[in-house]
Z-matrix of the N, CA and C atoms (Angstrom, degrees):
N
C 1 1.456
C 2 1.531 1 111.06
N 3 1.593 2 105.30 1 -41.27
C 4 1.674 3 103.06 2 -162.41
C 5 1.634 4 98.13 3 -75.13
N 6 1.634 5 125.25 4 -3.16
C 7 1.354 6 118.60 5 -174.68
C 8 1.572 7 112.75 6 -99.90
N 9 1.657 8 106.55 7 -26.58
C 10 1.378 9 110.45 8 -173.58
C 11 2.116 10 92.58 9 -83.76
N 12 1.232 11 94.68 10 -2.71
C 13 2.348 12 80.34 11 174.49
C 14 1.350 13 86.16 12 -88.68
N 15 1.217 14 137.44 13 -46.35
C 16 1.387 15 135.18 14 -150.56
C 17 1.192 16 90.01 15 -63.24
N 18 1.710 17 133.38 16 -76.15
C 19 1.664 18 121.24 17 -163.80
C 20 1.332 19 114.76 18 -67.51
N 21 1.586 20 130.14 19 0.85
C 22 1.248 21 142.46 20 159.53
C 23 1.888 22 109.37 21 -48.35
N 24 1.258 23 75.32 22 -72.44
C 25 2.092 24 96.32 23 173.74
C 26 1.219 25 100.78 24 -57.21
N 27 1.122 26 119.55 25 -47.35
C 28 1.495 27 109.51 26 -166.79
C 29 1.678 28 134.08 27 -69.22
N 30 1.183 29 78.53 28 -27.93
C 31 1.799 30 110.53 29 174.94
C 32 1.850 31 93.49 30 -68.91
N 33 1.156 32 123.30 31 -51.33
C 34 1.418 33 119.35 32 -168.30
C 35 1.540 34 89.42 33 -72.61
N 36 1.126 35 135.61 34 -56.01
C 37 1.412 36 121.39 35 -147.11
C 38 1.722 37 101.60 36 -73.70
N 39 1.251 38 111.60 37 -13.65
C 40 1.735 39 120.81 38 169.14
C 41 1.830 40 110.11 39 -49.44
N 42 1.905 41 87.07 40 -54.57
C 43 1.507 42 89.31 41 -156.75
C 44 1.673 43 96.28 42 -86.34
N 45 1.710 44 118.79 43 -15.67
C 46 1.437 45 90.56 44 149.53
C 47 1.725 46 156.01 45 -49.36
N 48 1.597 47 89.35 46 -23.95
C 49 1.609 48 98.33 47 163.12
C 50 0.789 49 145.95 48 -84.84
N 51 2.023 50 104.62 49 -15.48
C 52 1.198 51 111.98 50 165.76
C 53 1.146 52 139.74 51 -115.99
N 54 1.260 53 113.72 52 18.16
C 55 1.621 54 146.32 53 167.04
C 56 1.396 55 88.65 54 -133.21
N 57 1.550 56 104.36 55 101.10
C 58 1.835 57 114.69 56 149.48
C 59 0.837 58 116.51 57 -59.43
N 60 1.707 59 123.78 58 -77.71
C 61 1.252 60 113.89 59 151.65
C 62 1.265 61 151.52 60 43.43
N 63 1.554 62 108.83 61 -103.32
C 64 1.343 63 130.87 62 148.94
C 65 1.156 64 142.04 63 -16.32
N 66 1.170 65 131.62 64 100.97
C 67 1.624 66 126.71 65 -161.95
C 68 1.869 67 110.27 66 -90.88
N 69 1.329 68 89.99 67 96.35
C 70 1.771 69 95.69 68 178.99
C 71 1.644 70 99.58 69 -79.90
N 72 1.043 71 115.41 70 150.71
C 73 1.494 72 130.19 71 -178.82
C 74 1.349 73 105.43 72 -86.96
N 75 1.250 74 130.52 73 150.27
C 76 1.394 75 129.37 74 -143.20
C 77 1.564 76 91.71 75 -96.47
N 78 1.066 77 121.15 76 -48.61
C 79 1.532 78 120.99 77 150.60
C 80 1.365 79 129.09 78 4.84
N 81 1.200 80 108.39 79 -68.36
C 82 0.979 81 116.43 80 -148.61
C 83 1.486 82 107.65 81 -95.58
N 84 1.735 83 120.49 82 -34.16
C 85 1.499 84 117.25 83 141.45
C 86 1.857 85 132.99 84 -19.47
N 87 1.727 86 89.81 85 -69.58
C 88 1.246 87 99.04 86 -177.78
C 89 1.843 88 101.15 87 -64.03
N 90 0.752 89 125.77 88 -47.20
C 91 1.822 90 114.21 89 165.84
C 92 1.570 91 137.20 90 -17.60
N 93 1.664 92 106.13 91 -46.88
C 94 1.174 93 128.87 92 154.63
C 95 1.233 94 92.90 93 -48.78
N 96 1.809 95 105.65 94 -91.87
C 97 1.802 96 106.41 95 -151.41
C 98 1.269 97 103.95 96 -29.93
N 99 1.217 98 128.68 97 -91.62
C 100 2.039 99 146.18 98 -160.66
C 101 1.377 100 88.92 99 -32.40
N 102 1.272 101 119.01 100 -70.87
C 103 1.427 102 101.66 101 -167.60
C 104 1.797 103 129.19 102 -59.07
N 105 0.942 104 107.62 103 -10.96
C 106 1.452 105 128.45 104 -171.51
C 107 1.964 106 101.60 105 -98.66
N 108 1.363 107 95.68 106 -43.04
C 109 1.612 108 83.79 107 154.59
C 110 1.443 109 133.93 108 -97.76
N 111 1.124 110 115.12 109 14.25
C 112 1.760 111 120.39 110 174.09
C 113 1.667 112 82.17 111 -109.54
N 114 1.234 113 141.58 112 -29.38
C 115 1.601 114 116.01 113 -179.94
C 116 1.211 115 97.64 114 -92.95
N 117 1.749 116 141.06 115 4.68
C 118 1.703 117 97.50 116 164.30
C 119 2.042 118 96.49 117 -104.36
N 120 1.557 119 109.03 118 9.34
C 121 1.368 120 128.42 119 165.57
C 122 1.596 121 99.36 120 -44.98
N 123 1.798 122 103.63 121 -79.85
C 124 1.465 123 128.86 122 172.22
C 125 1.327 124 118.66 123 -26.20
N 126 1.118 125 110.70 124 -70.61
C 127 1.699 126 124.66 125 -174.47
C 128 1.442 127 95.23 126 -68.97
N 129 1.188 128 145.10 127 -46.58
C 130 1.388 129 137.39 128 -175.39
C 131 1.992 130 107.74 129 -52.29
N 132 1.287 131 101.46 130 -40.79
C 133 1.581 132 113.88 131 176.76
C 134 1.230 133 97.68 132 -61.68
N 135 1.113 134 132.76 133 -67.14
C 136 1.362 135 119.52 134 -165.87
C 137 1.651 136 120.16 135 -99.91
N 138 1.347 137 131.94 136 -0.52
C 139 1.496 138 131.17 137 125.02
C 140 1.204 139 108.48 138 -86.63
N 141 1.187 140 138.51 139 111.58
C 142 1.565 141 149.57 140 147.85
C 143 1.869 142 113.66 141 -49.09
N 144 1.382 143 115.42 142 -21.43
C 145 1.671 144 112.45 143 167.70
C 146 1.430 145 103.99 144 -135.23
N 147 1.313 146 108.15 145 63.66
C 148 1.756 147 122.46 146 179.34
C 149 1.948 148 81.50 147 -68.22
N 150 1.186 149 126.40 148 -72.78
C 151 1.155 150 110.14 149 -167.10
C 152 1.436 151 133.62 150 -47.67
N 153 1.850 152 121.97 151 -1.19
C 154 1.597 153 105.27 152 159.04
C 155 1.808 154 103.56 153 -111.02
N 156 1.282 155 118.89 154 21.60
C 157 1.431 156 126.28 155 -178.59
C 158 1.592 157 107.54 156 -83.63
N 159 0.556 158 132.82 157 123.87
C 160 2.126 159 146.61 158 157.61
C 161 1.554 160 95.07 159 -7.31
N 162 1.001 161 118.55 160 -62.83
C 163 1.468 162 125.62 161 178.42
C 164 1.661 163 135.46 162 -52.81
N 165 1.455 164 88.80 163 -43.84
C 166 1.399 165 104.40 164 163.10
C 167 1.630 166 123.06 165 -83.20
N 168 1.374 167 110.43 166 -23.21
C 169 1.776 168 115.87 167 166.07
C 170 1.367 169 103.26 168 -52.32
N 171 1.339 170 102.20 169 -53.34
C 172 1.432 171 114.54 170 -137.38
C 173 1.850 172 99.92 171 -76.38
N 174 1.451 173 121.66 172 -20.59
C 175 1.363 174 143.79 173 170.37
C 176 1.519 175 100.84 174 -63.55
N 177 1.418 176 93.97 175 -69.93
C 178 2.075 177 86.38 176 172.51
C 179 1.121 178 134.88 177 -36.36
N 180 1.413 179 105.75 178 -45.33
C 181 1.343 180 132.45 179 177.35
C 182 1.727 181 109.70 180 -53.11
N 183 1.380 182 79.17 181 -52.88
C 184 2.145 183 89.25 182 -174.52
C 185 1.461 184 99.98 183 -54.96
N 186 1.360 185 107.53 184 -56.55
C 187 1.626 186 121.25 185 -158.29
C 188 2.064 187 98.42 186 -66.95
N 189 1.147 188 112.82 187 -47.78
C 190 1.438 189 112.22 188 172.49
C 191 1.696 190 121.17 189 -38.48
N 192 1.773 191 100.65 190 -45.04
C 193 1.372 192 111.72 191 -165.25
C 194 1.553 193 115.91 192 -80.80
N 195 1.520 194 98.44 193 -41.24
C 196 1.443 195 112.52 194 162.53
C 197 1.832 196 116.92 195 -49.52
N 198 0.886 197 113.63 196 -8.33
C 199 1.612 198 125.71 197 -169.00
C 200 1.144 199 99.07 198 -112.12
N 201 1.164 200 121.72 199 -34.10
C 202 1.994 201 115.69 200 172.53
C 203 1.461 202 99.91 201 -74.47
N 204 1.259 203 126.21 202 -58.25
C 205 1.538 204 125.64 203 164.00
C 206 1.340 205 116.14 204 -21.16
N 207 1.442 206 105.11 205 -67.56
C 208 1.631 207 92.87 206 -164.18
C 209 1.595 208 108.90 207 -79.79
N 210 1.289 209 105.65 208 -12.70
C 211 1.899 210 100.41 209 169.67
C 212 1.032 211 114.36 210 -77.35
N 213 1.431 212 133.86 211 -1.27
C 214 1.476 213 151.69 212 -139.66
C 215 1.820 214 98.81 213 16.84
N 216 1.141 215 102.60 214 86.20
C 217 1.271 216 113.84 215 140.44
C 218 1.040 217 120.63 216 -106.53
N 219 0.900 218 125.29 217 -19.58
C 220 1.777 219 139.90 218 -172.90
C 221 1.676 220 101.35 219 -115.73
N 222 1.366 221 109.41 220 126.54
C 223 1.727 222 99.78 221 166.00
C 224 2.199 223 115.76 222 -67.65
N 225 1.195 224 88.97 223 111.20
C 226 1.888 225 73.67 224 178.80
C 227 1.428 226 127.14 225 -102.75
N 228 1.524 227 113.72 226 62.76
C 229 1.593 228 133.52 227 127.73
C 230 1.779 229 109.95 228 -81.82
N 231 1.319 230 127.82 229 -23.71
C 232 1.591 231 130.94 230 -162.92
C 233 1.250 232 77.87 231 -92.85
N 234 1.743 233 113.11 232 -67.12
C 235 1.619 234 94.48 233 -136.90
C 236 1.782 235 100.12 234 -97.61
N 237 1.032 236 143.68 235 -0.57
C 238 1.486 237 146.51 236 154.34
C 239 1.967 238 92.00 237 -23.81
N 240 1.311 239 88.38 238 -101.62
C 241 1.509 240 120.49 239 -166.41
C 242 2.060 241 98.13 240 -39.61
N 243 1.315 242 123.75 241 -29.99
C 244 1.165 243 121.81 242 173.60
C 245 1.840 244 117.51 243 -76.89
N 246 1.227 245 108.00 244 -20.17
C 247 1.317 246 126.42 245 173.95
C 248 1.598 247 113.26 246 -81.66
N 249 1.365 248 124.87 247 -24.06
C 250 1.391 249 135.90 248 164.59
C 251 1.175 250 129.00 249 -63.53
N 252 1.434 251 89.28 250 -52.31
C 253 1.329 252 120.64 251 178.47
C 254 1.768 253 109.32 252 -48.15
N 255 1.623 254 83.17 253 -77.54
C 256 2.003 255 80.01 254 164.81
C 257 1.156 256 128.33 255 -61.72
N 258 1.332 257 131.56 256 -20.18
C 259 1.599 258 121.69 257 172.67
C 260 1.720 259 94.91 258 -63.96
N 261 1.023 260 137.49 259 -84.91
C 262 1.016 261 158.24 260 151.98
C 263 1.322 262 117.34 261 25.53
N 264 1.586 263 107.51 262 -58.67
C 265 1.659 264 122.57 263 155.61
C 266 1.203 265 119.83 264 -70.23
N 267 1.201 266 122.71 265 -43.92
C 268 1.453 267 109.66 266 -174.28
C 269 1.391 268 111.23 267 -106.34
N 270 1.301 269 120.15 268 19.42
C 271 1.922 270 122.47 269 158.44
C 272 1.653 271 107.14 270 -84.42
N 273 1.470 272 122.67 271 -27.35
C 274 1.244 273 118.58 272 -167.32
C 275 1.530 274 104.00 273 -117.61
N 276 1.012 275 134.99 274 20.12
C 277 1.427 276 131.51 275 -175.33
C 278 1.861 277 86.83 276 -88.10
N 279 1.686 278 84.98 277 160.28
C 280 1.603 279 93.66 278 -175.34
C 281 2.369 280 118.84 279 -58.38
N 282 0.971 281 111.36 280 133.99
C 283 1.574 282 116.15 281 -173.45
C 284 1.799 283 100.13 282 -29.57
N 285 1.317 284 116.07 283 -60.62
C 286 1.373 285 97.82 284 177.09
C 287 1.310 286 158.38 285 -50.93
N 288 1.491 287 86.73 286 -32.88
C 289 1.651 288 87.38 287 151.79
C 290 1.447 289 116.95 288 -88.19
N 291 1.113 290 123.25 289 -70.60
C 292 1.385 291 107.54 290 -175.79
C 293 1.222 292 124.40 291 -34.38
N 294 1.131 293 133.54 292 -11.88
C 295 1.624 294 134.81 293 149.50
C 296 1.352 295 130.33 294 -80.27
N 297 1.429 296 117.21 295 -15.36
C 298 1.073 297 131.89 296 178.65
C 299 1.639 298 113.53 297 -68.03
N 300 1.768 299 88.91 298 121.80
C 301 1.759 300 100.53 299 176.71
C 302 1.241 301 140.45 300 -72.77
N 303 1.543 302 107.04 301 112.88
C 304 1.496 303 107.76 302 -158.21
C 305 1.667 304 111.17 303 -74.32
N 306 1.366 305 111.85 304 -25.54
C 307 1.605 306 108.28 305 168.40
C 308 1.606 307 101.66 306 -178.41
């Protein structure tokens, strides 16, 4: 459940970047975040070193890029949809690697 709210939010905060425009409900932003931090909450419980795992880089990574976005360092029509992209790949790749310890 706590993963299908997360791509719920997440899906809106997409089409916030690409319809300015568009009036996303503030709601539904913060939905993403919470849920996105009670699931790397989750996974932290049950990987105890999610942070040197493929999975957990690759979260930093998201969360890093998303932060150039909203400072606009990054234009986010490019890097939105490039940030999906990698969640996307590395949420469904087989358990072993994505658990697998990078150091």
């Amino acid at each position: 459940m706590m993963r299908a709210a997360h791509q719920f939010g997440a899906a809106f905060f997409l089409l916030a970047y690409f319809f300015k425009g568009l009036a996303i409900p503030g709601y539904l932003i913060n939905l993403a975040l919470i849920s996105g931090v009670l699931l790397m909450l989750l996974e932290w419980m049950r990987h105890r070193q999610i942070y040197r795992e493929l999975s957990g880089i690759v979260t930093l990574i998201k969360i890093g890029l998303l932060g150039l976005v909203y400072h606009g360092w990054l234009p986010g029509a490019l890097a939105i949809p490039v940030i999906f992209v990698l969640a996307s790949i590395f949420a469904h790749m087989p358990k072993q690697y994505r658990h697998r310890l990078l150091f």
